[in-house]
C-alpha positions in Angstrom: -49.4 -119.1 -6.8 -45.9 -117.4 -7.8 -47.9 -114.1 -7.8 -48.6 -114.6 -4.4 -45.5 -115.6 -2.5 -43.6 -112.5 -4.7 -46.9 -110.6 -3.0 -46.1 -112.0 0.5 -42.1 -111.4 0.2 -42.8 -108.3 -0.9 -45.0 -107.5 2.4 -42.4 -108.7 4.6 -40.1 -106.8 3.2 -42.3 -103.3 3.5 -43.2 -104.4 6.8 -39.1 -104.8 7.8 -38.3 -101.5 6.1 -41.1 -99.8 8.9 -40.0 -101.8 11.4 -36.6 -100.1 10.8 -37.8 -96.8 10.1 -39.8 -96.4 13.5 -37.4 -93.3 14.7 -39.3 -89.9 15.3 -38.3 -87.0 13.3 -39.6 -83.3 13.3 -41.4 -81.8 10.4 -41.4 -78.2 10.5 -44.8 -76.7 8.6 -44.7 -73.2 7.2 -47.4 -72.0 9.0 -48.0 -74.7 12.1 -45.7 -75.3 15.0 -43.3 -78.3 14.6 -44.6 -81.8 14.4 -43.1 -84.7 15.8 -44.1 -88.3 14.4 -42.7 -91.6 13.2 -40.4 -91.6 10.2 -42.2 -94.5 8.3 -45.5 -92.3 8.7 -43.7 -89.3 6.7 -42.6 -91.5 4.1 -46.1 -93.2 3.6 -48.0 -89.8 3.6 -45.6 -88.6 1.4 -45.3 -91.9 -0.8 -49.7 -91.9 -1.0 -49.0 -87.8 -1.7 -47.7 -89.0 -4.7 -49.8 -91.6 -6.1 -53.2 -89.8 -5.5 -51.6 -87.0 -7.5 -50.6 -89.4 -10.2 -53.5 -90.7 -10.2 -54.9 -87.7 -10.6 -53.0 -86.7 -13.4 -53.5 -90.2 -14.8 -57.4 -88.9 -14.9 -56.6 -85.8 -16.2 -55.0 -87.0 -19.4 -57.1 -90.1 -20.2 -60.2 -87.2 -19.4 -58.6 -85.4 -22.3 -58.1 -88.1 -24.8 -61.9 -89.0 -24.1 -62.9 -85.6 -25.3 -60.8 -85.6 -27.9 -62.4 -88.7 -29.9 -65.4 -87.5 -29.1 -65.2 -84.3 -30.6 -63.6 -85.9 -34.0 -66.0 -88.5 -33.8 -69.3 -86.2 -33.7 -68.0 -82.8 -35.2 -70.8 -80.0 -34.7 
């Protein structure tokens, strides 16, 4: 029950700070023309940028360990 009101302020919370955060702002590509969109938008795609590249990374590294213990495990 505790887990879930701290889940529930915590969505009010991320649903105030985009409420706030609703102002347009230009992003200027390298090689596109300008785009003009909602600042809370920029800071999610930017925010789930991130985390699929941890998670990638996350991947990465726990692929590596895998292969590791397998190779001392069953030497050829």
């Amino acid at each position: 029950m505790a887990k879930l009101i701290i889940y529930l302020i915590l969505a009010i919370a991320i649903l105030l700070f985009a409420l706030q955060n609703n102002v347009p702002v230009v992003i200027d590509l390298i090689f596109l023309p300008p785009v003009q969109m909602p600042m809370i938008l920029v800071l999610a795609l930017a925010f789930f940028s991130g985390f699929i590249a941890a998670l990638f990374s996350v991947a990465r590294i726990t692929m590596k360990k895998k292969n590791r213990e397998q190779i001392e495990y069953h030497p050829k």
